[in-house]
C-alpha positions in Angstrom: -7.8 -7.4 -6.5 -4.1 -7.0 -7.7 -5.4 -8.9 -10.6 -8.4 -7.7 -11.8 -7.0 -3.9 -11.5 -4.9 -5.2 -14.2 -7.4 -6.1 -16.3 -9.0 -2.8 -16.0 -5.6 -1.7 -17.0 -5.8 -3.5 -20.2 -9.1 -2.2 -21.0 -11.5 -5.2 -19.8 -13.4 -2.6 -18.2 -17.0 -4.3 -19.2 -16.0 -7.6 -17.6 -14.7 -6.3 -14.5 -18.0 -4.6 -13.8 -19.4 -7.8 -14.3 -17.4 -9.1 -11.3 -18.0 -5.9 -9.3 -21.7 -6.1 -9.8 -22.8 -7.9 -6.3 -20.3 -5.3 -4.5 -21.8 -2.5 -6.3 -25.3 -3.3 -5.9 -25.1 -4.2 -2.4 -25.7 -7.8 -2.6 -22.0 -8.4 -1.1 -20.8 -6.5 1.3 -17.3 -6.1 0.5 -16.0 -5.2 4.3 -18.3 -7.7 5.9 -15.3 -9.7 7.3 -12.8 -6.7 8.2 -9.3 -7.5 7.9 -6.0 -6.2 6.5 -6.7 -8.0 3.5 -10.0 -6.8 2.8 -9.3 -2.9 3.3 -6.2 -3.7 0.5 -8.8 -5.3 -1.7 -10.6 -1.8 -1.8 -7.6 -0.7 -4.2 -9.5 -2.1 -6.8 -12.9 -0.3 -6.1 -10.7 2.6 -6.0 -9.3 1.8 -9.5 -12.8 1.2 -10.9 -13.8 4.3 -9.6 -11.0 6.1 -10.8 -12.2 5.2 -14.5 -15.4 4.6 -14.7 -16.9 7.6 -12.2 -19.2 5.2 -10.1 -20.4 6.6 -6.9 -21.1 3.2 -5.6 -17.7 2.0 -6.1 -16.2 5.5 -4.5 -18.9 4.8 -1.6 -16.9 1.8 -1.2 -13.7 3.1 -0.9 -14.0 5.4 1.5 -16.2 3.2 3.9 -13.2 1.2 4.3 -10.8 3.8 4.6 -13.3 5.5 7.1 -11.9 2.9 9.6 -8.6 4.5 10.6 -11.3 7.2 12.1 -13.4 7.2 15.5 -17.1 7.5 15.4 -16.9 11.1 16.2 -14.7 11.2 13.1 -11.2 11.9 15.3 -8.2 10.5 13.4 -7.4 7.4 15.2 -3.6 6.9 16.8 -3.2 3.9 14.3 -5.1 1.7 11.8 -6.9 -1.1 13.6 -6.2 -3.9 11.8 -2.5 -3.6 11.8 -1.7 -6.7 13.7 2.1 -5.3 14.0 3.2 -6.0 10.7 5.0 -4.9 8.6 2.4 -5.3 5.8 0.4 -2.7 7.0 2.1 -0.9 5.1 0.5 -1.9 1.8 -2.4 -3.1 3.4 -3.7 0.1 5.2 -1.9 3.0 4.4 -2.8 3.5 -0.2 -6.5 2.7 0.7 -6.4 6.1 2.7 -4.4 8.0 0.1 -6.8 6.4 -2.5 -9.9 7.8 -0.7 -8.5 11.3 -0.3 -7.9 11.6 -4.1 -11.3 10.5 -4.7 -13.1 12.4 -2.2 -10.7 15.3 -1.9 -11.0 15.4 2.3 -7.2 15.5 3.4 -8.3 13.7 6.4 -7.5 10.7 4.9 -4.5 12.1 4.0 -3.6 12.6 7.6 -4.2 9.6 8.6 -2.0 7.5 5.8 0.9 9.8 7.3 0.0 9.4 11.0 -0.4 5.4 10.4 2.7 5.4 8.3 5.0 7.2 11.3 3.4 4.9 13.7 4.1 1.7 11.9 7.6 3.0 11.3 8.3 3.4 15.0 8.2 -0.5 15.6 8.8 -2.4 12.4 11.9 0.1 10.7 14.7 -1.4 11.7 18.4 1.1 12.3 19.7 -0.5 9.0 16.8 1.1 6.8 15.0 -2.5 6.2 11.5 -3.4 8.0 11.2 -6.1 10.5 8.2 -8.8 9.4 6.5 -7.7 12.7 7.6 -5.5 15.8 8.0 -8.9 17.9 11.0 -10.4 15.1 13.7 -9.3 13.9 14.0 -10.7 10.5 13.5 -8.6 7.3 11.2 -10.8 5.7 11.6 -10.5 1.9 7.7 -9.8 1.1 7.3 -8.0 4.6 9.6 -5.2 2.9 8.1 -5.9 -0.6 4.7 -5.1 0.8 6.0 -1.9 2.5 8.3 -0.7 -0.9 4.9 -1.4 -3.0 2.8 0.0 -0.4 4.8 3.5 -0.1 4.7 3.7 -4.1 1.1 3.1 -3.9 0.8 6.1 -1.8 3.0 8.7 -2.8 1.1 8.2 -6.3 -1.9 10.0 -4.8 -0.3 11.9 -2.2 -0.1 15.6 -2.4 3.0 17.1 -2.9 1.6 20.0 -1.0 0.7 18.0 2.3 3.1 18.7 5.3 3.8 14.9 5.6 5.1 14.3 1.9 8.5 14.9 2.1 8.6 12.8 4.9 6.9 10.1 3.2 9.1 10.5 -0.1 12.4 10.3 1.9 11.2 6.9 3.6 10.6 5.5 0.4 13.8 6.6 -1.0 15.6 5.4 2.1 14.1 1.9 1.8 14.8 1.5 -1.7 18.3 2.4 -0.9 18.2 -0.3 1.8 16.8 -2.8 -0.7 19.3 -2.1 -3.2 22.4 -3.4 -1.5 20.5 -6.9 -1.4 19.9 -7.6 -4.7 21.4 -10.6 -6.3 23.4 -10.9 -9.2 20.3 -12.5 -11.0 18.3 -9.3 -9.9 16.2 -11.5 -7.3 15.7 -10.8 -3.5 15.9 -13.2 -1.0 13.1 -14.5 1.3 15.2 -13.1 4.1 16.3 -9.7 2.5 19.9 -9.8 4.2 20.6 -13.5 4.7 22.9 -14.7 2.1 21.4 -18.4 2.3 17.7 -17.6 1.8 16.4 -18.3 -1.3 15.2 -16.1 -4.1 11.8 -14.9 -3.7 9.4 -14.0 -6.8 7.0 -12.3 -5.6 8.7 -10.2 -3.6 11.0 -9.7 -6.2 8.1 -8.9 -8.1 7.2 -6.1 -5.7 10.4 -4.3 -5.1 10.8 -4.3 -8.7 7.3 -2.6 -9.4 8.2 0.2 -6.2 11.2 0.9 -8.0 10.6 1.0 -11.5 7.0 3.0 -10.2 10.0 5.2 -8.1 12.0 5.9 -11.5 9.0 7.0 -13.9 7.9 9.1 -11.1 11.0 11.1 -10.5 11.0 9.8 -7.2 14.2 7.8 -7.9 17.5 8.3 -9.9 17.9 5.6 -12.9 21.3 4.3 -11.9 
């Protein structure tokens, strides 16, 4: 999905419909097979949407975020699919920001603040980093990547005017701060964010890097 959004990105806008077509049309059903991964595939329905103003792929969107609500359309305590990772914080929490800026309904707002807390409360660790899940201790290098990425994700569509923003900007500015003391003098991070013998990890360098630079243009950060 990560992909393809770039494509859109570079104007390929034509060929991605192609590859959205069975989605849109309702041959595939996108959520068929419900899963973290799934609900953060949405992001690129939501990016489609975004630019090209189809309904379908909006419908999408929010059916998939509509899961962090009870059939009575409560809020629930937490996403369902969250497993106890820390992932979860790129894979539940921008869908639901993503589905309030398209549909407006601050619901979904709610929510990607209430899930956000909760997640917080058993992966954060006291030194600012995230635990991979709430049963290890290790700050996984990609377990914080997804969380950094995740948080930029959301606070790109999160109202400034929503009680739970300047909660949500002073996590992400308290990770990156974390992060930051870990870097390597080659501007990696490690697969293990605090162990010195890890190795250097792309992708989650690759991540962090995007949060951050994402953190700068936005104001959110302070170039240093």
């Amino acid at each position: 999905a990560m992909a393809v959004i770039s494509r859109l990105r570079l104007g390929e806008q034509d060929e991605v419909r192609e590859l959205l077509a069975p989605y849109l049309d309702g041959k595939t059903n996108s959520f068929a097979r419900p899963s973290q991964s799934s609900l953060a595939a949405h992001l690129l329905f939501f990016e489609y949407a975004r630019r090209s103003g189809d309904e379908r792929a909006k419908a999408l969107v929010l059916r998939a975020a509509t899961s962090g609500f009870t059939d009575s359309g409560e809020l629930r305590e937490f996403m369902p699919l969250h497993g106890g990772w820390s992932d979860s914080l790129f894979m539940d929490v921008p869908i639901l920001a993503k589905a309030g800026a398209l549909s407006g309904d601050r619901r979904y707002f709610d929510m990607a603040a209430r899930h956000l807390a909760f997640m917080q409360k058993i992966v954060r660790r006291p030194d600012g980093l995230y635990r991979h899940q709430a049963s290890a201790e290790a700050a996984w290098g990609r377990g914080n990547a997804f969380a950094a990425l995740g948080m930029a994700l959301t606070l790109s569509d999160f109202p400034r005017d929503h009680p739970a923003y300047p909660s949500l900007l002073a996590s992400f500015r308290s990770h990156m701060t974390a992060l930051s003391r870990f870097q390597d003098e080659n501007g990696m991070w490690r697969n293990v964010i605090n162990r010195p013998g890890a190795y250097a990890e792309y992708s989650a360098t690759a991540m962090i890097a995007a949060a951050m630079v994402r953190g700068i243009r936005n104001g959110w950060l302070e170039r240093r």
